[in-house]
C-alpha positions as CSV (number, residue, x, y, z in Angstrom):
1,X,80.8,161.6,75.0
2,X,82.7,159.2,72.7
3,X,85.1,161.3,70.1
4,X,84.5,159.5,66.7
5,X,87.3,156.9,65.2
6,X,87.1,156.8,61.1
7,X,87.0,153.4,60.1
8,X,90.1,152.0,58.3
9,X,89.9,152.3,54.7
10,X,87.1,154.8,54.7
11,X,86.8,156.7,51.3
12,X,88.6,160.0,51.4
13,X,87.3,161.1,47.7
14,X,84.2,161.1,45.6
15,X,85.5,158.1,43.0
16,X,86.6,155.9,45.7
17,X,83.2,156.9,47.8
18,X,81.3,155.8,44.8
19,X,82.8,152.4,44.3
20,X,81.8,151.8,48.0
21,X,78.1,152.2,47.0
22,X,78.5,150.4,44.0
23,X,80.2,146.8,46.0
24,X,77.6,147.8,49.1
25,X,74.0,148.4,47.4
26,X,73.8,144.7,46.5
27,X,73.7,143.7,50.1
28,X,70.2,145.6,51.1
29,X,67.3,143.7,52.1
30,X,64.3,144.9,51.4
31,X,62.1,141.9,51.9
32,X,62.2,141.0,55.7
33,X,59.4,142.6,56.9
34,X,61.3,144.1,60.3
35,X,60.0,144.5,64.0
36,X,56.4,145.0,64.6
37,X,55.9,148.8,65.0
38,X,55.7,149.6,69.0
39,X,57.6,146.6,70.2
40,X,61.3,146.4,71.4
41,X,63.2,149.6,71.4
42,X,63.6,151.9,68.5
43,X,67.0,154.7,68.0
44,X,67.1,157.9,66.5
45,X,70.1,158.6,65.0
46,X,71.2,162.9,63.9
47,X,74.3,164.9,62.7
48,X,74.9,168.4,63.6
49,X,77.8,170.1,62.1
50,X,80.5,173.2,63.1
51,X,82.0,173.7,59.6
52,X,84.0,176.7,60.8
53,X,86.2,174.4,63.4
54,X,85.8,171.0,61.2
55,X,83.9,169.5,64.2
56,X,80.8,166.8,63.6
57,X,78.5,165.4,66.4
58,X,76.2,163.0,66.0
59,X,73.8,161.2,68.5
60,X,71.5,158.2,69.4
61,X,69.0,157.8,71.5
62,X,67.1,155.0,72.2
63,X,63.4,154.8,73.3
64,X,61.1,152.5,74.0
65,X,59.0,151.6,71.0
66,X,55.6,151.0,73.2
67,X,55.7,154.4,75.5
68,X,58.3,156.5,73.2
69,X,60.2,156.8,76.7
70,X,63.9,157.7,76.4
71,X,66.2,154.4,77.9
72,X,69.4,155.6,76.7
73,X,71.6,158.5,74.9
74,X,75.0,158.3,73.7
75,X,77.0,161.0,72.1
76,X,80.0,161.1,69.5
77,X,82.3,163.9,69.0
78,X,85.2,164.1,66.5
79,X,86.8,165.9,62.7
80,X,84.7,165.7,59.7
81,X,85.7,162.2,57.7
82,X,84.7,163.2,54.3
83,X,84.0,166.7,52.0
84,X,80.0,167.3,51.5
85,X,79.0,165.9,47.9
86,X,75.4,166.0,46.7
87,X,74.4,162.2,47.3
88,X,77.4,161.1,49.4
89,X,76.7,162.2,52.5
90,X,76.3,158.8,54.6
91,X,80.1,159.7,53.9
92,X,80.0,162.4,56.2
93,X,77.7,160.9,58.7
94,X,78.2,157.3,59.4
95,X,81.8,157.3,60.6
96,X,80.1,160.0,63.7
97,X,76.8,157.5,63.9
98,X,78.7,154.3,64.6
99,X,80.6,156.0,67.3
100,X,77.2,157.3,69.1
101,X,75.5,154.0,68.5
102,X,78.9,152.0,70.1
103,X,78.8,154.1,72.8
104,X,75.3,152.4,73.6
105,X,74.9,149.4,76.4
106,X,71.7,148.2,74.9
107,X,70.9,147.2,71.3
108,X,69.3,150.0,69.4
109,X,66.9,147.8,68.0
110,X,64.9,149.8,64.8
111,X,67.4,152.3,63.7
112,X,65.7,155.8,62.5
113,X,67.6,158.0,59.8
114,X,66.8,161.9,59.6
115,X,67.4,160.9,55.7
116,X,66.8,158.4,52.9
117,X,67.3,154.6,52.6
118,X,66.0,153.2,49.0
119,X,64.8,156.7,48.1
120,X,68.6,158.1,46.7
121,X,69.7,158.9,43.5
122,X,71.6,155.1,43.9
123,X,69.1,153.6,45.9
124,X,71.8,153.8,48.7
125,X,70.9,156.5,51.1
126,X,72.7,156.9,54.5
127,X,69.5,154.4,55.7
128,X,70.9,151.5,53.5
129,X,74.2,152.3,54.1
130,X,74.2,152.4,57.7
131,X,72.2,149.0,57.7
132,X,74.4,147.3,55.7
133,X,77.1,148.4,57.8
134,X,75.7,147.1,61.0
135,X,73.1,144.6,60.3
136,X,70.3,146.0,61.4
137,X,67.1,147.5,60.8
138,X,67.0,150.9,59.1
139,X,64.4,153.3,58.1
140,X,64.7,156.6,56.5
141,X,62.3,159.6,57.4
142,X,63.4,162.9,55.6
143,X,61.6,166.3,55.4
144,X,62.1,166.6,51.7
145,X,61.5,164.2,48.7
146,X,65.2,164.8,47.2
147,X,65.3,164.8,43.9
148,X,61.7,162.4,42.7
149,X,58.6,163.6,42.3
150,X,55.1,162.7,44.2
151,X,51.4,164.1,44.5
152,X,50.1,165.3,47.8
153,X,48.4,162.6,49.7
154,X,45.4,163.9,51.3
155,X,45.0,166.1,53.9
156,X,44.5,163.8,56.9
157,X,46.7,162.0,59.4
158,X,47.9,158.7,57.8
159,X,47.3,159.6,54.2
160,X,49.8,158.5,51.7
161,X,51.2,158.4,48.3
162,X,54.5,156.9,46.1
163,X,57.5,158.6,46.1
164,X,58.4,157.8,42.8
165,X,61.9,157.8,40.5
166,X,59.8,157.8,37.0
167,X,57.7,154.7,37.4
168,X,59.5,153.4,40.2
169,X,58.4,153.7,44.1
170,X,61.6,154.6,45.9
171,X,59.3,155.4,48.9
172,X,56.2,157.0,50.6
173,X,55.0,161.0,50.8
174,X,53.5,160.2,54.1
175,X,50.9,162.3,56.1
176,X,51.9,162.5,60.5
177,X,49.8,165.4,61.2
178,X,46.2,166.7,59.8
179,X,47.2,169.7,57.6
180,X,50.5,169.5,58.3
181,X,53.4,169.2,55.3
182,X,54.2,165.6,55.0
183,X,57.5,163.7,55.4
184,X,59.5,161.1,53.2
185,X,59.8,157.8,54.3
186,X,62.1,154.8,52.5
187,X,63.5,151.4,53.2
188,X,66.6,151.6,54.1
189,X,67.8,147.5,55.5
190,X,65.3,145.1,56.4
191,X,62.8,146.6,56.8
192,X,59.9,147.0,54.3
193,X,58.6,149.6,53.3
194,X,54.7,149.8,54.5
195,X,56.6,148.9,57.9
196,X,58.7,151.5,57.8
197,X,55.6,154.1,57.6
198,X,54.0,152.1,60.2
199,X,56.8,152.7,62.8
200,X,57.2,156.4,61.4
201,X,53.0,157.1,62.4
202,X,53.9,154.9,66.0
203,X,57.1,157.6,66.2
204,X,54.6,161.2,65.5
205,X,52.0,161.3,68.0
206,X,51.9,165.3,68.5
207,X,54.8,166.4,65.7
208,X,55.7,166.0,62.2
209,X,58.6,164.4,62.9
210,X,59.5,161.1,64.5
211,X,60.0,161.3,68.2
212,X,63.5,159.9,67.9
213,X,64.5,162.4,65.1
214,X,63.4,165.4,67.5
215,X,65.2,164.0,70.6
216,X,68.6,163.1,68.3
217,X,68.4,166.4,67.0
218,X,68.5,168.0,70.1
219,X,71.2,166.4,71.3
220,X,73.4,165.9,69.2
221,X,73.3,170.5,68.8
222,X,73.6,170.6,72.0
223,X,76.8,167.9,72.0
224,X,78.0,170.3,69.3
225,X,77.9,173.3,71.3
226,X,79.4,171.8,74.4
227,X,82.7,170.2,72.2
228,X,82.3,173.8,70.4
229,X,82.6,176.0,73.2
């Protein structure tokens, strides 16, 4: 387990937090296509927090993107970097991610986000931020559509409709299981966004969720409960 590090000159209030968005959105790329879905490796990324004792985990694990078998985990333990505000939250989280994904020996490859990329009120969800940030491929799969608005795709595996902010498709309401509630996929860095909902049906093969979201969840409670206790 790593303990988490806050990077130097990391935004300690909402006006400075904002201003960070504002100099970073410009920097997403939205037209490189990314890595074919089921190729290479592919990391889930997740957050768990202990508000009572101040204490954040987060974790990564990487899989491979062909069998969904696990070839690493890597945990990061540390204080809470920044308060919860509505729409800041990479705030909170990325400081705790690049700890778990530095803690890695092997390139994460396609980076999934329990969260949003393009789809965020700034069109700079933890997805985007994280990929600016590091370079490299980010996706965003969320269980809720945030604030926009959508129509329910229909009813069977690999259905799919916009995600839209008025006229605008910030991402996909996209169908992983027959019957089942959808999830909300975006763009987050270089990746687009039909690829993005490629890899997310690759990553749900028996759940609603990506693979890698399930596995980081996991373990990044459990890392909580273990630093807890």
């Amino acid at each position: 387990m790593t303990m988490i590090e806050t990077p130097a000159g990391w935004p300690t209030n909402e006006t400075e937090a904002l201003a960070v968005q504002d100099a970073l959105r410009d920097r997403v790329v939205l037209d490189e296509p990314g890595p074919p879905p089921g190729t290479g490796l592919v990391t889930g990324v997740d957050v768990a927090y202990d508000d009572e004792r101040d204490l954040v985990a987060a974790a990564a694990v990487v899989l491979d993107a062909g069998t969904l078998a696990v070839v690493q985990e890597a945990t990061a333990v540390g204080r809470v970097s920044f308060p919860y505000v509505p729409g800041l939250l990479a705030f909170r989280e990325i400081p705790a991610v690049l700890a778990a994904l530095g803690a890695l020996s092997t390139g994460p490859g396609l980076v999934v986000c329990d969260g949003y990329g393009r789809a965020h009120p700034r069109r700079f969800g933890l997805a985007s931020h994280l990929g600016v940030l590091t370079g490299l491929p980010v996706i965003g799969v969320a269980k809720n559509p945030f604030t926009f608005s959508y129509e329910q795709p229909a009813g069977d595996r690999g259905a799919a409709g916009p995600l839209l902010a008025g006229q605008e498709e910030v991402g996909r309401v996209l169908r992983t299981r027959e019957g089942v509630k959808p999830v909300f996929v975006s763009a987050g860095h270089r990746v687009t966004l039909d690829n993005a909902c490629a890899h997310t049906l690759r990553l749900t093969p028996r759940y609603r969720l990506p693979e890698t979201t399930r596995l980081a969840d996991a373990l990044c409670r459990r890392a909580l409960r273990e630093a807890s206790g």
